[in-house]
C-alpha positions in Angstrom: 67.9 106.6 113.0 71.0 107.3 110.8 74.4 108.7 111.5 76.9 109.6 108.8 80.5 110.5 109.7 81.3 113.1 108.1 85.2 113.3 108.6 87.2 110.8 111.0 90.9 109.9 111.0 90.2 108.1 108.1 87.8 107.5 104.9 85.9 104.9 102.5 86.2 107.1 99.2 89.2 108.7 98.1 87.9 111.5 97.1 86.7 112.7 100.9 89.5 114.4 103.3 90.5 112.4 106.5 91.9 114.1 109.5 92.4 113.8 112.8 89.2 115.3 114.4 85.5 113.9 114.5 82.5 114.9 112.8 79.0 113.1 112.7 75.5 113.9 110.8 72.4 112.5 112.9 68.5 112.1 111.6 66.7 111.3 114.7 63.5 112.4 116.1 62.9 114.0 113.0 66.0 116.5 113.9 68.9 116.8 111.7 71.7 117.4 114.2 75.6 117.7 113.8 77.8 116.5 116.5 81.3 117.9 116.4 83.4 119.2 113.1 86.0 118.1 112.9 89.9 119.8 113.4 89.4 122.3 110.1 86.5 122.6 107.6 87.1 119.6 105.8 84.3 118.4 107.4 81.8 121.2 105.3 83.9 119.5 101.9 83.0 116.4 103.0 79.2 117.1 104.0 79.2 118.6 99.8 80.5 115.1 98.3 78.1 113.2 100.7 75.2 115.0 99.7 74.4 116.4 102.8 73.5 120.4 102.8 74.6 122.2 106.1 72.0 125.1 106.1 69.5 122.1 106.8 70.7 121.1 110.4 68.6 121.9 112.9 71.1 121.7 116.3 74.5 121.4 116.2 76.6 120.2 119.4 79.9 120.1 120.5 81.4 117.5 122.3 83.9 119.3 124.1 86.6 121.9 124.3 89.2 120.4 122.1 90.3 121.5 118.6 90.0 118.6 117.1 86.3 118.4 117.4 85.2 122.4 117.4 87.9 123.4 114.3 85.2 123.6 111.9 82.7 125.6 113.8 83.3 128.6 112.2 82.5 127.5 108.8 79.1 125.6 109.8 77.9 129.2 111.6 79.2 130.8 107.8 77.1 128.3 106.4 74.0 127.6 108.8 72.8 130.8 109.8 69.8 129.2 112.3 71.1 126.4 114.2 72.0 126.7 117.7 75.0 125.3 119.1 74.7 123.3 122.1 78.4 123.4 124.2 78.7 122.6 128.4 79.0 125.9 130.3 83.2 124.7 130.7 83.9 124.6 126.9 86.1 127.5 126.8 88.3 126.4 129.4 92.0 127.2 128.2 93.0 123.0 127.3 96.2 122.8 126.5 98.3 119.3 125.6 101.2 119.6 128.5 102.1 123.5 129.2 103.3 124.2 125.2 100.2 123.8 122.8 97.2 125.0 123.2 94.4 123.0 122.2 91.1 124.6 123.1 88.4 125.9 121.2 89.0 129.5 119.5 88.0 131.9 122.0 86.6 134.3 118.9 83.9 132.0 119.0 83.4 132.7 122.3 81.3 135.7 121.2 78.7 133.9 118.8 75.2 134.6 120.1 73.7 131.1 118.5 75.6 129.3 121.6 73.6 127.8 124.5 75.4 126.6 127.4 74.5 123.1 129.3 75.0 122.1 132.6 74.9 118.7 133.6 71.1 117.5 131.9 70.2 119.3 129.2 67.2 118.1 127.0 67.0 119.3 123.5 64.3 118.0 122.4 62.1 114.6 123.2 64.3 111.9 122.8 67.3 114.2 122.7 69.4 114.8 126.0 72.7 115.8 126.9 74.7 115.0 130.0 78.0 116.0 131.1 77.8 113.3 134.0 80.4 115.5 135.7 78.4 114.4 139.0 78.6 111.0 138.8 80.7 108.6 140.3 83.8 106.8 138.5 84.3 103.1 139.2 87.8 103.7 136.8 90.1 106.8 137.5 90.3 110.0 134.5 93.5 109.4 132.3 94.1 112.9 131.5 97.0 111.1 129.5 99.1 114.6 128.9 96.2 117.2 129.0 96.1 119.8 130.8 94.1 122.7 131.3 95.3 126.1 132.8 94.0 127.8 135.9 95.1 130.1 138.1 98.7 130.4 136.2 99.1 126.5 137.1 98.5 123.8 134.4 96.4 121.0 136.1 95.7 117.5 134.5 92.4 118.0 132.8 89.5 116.5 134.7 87.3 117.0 131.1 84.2 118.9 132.9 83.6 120.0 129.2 82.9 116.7 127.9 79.1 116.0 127.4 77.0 112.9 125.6 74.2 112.9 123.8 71.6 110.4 124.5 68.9 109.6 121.7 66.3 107.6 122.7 63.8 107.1 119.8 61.4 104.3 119.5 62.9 101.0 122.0 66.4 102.0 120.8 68.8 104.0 123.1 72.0 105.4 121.4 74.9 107.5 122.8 77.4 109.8 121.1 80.7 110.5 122.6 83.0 112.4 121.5 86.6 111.3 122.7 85.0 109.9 125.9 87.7 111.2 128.1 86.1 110.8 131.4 86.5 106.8 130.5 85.1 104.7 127.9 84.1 102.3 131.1 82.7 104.8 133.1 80.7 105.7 130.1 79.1 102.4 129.1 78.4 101.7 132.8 76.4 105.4 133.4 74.1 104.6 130.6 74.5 101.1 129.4 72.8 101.9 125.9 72.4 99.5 122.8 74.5 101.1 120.9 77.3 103.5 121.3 79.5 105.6 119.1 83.0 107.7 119.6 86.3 107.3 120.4 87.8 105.4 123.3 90.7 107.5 123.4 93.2 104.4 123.8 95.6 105.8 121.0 98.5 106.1 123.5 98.6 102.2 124.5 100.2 99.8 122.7 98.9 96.3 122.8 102.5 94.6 121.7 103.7 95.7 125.6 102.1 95.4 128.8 99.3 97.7 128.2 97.5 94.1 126.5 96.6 93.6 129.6 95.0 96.6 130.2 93.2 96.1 126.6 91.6 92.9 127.0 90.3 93.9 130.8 88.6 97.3 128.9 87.4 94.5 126.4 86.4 92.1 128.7 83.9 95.3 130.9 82.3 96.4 127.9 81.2 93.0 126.7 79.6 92.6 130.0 76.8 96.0 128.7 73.8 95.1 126.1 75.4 97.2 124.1 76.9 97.3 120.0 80.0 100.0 119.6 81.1 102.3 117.2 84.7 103.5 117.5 87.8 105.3 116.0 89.2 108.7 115.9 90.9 108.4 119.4 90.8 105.0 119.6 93.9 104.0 118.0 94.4 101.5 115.2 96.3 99.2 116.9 94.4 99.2 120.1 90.9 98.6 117.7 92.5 95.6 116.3 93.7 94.1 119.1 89.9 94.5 121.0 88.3 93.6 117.6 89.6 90.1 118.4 88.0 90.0 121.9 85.2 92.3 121.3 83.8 90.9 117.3 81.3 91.5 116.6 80.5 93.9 119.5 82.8 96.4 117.8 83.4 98.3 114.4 85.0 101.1 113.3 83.7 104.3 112.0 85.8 106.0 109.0 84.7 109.2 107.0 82.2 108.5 104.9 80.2 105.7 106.7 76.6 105.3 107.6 75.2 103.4 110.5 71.4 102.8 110.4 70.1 102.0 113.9 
């Protein structure tokens, strides 16, 4: 199994673009599968200079219903002109950050007929499922931290029912991709408890100079207790990866544009 990212907040060559969005390049189970694309279509640029050739993907999934993962969409359906796109049933809910900036998906996608919507279990293929885990219990609370989605005229804190997962289970290895996990990294790692998991931990806001240390090293301290190895950034936070990098080690590494991980 390998997984390139494509385009993070940041990158290992200077010649590829770095933003903030996500965008990863899977081979597993024989499929060649795209997760996310990043805020714009620097992740297609990117893609070029790495040598991989978009009209070859086979599926294509978004994580969720925020621009910063879906911003590129439009230029992968320009270039692939076969792949479905795999997006929960919620993914064109209207997000917004507070009541002033929209940041949902582009509703002219809305119209695209390569899209399949999933519900909460959704197999793609052997070895390939996606779950939106919207019916499963929380031991830790949603941090909508600012977001918002509107409905019925009213802004309401974002409770993320378009955030999905992909699990890959291929050969004795079991891997999950997140996107921004915003239903909680630790709610995450406890619903599937993989060996390895990659995506943000969307921790950007906390600062580990003031009390939210605290808050830090318990996260830390929960997902050291799972048999699991993870792969983080985007969402994460600099800071807040540094500071768990000293509890976690070598439990956890960072992803940047550009990287491979072989599984």
């Amino acid at each position: 199994m390998k997984i390139l990212t494509l385009i993070e907040n940041t990158a290992v060559r200077d010649d590829l673009a770095a933003e903030h969005g996500l965008s990863l390049y899977i081979e597993a189970n024989g499929r060649r599968i795209l997760f996310d694309t990043g805020a714009s279509e620097a992740f297609a640029d990117n893609a070029q200079k790495l040598g991989i050739d978009l009209r070859t993907i086979d599926v294509a999934i978004l994580s969720h219903g925020h621009y910063d993962h879906s911003g590129g969409l439009a230029r992968f359906l320009e270039r692939n002109r076969t792949a479905p796109i795999y997006l929960s049933r919620y993914a064109f809910s209207p997000c917004y950050h507070g009541s002033d900036r929209y940041i949902g998906v582009d509703p002219a996608l809305r119209t695209c007929d390569r899209t399949c919507f999933t519900g909460d279990r959704f197999p793609i293929a052997d070895g390939l499922t996606l779950f939106s885990c919207n019916d499963k219990e929380k031991r830790h609370p949603i941090d909508s931290a600012g977001l918002t989605v509107l409905e019925d005229g009213e802004y309401r804190d974002d409770l993320f029912l378009h955030e999905q997962y992909l699990l890959i289970e291929e050969g004795k290895k079991r891997v999950l991709i997140s996107g921004c996990s915003h239903k909680g990294i630790l709610n995450i790692a406890h619903w599937f408890r993989p060996d390895v998991l990659i995506g943000g931990f969307h921790f950007m806001n906390l600062d580990p100079e003031t009390k939210d240390a605290a808050r830090l090293t318990a996260a830390s301290q929960e997902l050291l207790q799972y048999p699991t190895v993870y792969y983080t950034g985007h969402c994460t936070g600099d800071a807040p990866f540094r500071y768990m990098k000293t509890i976690m080690k070598d439990k956890l590494y960072a992803i940047s544009g550009g990287a491979y991980i072989d599984v």
